[in-house]
N, C-alpha and C positions, 0 to 999 in steps of 0.2 A: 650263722654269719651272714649268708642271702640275706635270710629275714631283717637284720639289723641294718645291711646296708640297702637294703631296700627302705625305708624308713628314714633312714641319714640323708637320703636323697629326694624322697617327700618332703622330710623337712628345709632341704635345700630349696626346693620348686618352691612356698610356700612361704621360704623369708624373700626369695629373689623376687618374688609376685609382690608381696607387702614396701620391697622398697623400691617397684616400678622400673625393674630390671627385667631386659626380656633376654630371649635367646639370641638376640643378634648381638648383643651388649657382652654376653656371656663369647658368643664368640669371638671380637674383637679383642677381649683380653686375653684369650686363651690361642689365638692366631689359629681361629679353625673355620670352616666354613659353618653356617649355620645348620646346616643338615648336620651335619658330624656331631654338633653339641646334643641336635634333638635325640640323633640317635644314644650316643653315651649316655645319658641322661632316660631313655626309653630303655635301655637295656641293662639301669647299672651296672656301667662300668669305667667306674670317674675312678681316678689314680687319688692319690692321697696328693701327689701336689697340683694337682688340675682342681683339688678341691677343693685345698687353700685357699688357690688361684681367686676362685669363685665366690670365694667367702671374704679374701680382700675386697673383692668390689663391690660386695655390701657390706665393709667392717664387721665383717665378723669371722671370727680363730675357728678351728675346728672345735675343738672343747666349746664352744659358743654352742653350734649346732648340733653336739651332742647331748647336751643338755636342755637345749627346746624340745629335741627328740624323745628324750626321757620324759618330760612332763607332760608330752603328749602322750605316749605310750601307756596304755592299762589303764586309762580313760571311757567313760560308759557311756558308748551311743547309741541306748535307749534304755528308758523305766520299765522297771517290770506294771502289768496291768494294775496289779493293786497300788502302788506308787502311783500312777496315773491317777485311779479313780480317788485316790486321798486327793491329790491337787486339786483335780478336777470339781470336788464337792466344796473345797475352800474359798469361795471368791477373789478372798483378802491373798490368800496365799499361791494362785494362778497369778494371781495380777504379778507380785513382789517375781515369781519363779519367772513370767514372762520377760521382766526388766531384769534379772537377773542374768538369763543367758544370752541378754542385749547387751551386756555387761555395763548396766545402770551400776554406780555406788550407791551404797545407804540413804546417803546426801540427793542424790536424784531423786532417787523416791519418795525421800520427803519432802524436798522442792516442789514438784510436780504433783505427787497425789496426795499432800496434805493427810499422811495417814500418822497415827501416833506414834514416837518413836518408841514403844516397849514393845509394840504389839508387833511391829517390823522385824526388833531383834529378836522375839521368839520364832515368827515366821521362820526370819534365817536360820537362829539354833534347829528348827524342822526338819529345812534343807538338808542341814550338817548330817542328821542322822540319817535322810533320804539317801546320802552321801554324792549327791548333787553338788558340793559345794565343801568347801572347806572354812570353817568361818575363823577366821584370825583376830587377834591383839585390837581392838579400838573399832570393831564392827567391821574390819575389809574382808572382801571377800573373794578366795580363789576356786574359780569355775575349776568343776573335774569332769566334765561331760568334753567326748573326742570333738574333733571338728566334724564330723557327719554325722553328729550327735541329733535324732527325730522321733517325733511319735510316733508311737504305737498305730500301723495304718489301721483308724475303719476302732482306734481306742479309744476309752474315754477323754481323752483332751482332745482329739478332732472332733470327735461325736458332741461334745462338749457347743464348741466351737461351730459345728455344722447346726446346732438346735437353736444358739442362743444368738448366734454372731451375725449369720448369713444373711438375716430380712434388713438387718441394720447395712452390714458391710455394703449390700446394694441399693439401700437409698441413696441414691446419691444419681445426677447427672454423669459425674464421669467428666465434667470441664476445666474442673480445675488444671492450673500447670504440671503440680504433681499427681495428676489422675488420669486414666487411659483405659477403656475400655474397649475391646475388640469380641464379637461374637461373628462366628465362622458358620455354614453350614455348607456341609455337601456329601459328594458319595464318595468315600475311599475304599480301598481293596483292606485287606486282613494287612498285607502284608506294608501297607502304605499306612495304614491305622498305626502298628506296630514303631514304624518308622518315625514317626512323628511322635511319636511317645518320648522314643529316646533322644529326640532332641529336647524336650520337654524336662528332661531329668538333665540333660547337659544347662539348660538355661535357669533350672533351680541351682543346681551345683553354682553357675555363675554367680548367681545374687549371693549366692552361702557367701563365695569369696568377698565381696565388695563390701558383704558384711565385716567379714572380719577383719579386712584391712580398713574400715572406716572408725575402728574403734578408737586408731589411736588421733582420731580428730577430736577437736573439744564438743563437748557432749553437748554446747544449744548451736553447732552445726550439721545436729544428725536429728534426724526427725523419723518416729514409729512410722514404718512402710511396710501393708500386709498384700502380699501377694499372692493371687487364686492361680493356679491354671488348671485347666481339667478337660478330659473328652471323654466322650460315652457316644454310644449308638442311642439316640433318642429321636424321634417324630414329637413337632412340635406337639402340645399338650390340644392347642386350639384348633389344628388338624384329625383329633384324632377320636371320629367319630363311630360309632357303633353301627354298622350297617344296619340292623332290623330298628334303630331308631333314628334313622334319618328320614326326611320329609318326602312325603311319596311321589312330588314330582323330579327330585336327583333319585331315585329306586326307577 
């Protein structure tokens, strides 16, 4: 029962985020302070009708959010390796799986990549068995992968990605409006490296959301956005010379 209403209450956070309802909004309806909501909400422990409450103010019943609960639940977020390295070896069929858990329709993909419609729907029927995907009635298609649904780190669809993508992904200035580029250098401690990591996973997590509440915009006001972030211990490459071969007047 925890587990369940631990989960009723994810999916509470989750439709209140998608319909730009925050905690303060939540407490005004609920006449509480906003700490008090953070915490009920941190602790489940929302009453059945605080939970109404909260589900009127974004229309929706409790049966409503039991049911988004359920179709999220028992959803796979992540391919086993061999699953990967199939995609990963298909061009035609990374590409489709890419748009796919962008939640492109059929009709996008043909739109945009001009690719043939038979060859698409067998891609999909792939999927289906990958069980990536549930393929329905007239070629639609419903995602089964969770919301923290990712690759395999360091597997073939990174590795993929890290060989083929990388020389391209940074051609580029970086000036465009939707382009930004920052590179950092310095000295951090273990425990400041560490620290900065996990904001790094909080500001992935961010975009995951933006993603998924931008879905329900029409599809030519969302444009494909890949984003890097990464740290490592590294000395630049052009620094980093071999003492018995450097030039004998720096020796």
């Amino acid at each position: 029962m925890a587990r369940q209403t631990k989960a009723l209450i994810t999916t509470l956070k989750r439709a209140l985020k998608a319909h730009g309802k925050t905690y303060a909004d939540v407490a005004t309806a609920l006449d509480l302070s906003e700490a008090s909501v953070k915490r009920l909400l941190s602790t489940n422990q929302l009453s059945l009708e605080r939970l109404e409450a909260i589900g009127q103010l974004i229309g929706l019943e409790i049966t409503d959010l039991v049911k988004q609960m359920e179709e999220e639940t028992g959803r796979i977020e992540r391919l086993t390796v061999e699953q990967e390295r199939e995609i990963a070896g298909d061009l035609t069929l990374l590409l489709i799986t890419v748009c796919i858990l962008n939640r492109w329709t059929l009709d996008d993909i043909l739109q945009v990549h001009q690719l043939d419609p038979h060859i698409c729907t067998r891609k999909l029927a792939r999927l289906d068995k990958l069980q990536l995907i549930d393929l329905l009635p007239r070629n639609r298609v419903k995602l089964k992968v969770a919301a923290n649904f990712n690759w395999i780190e360091n597997g073939p669809i990174q590795q993929f990605f890290q060989q083929r993508i990388a020389s391209e992904y940074f051609n580029s200035r970086f000036q465009g409006e939707d382009e930004n580029l920052i590179v950092l250098n310095g000295m951090l401690s273990k425990s400041s490296n560490q620290a900065f990591q996990r904001r790094m996973q909080r500001l992935a997590r961010e975009f995951e959301e933006f993603n998924r509440e931008d879905v329900s915009l029409d599809f030519d006001t969302r444009h494909g956005t890949t984003v890097i972030i990464a740290i490592r211990g590294w000395r630049y490459g052009l620094f980093k010379t071999d003492v018995d071969t450097m030039p004998a007047i720096v020796k």
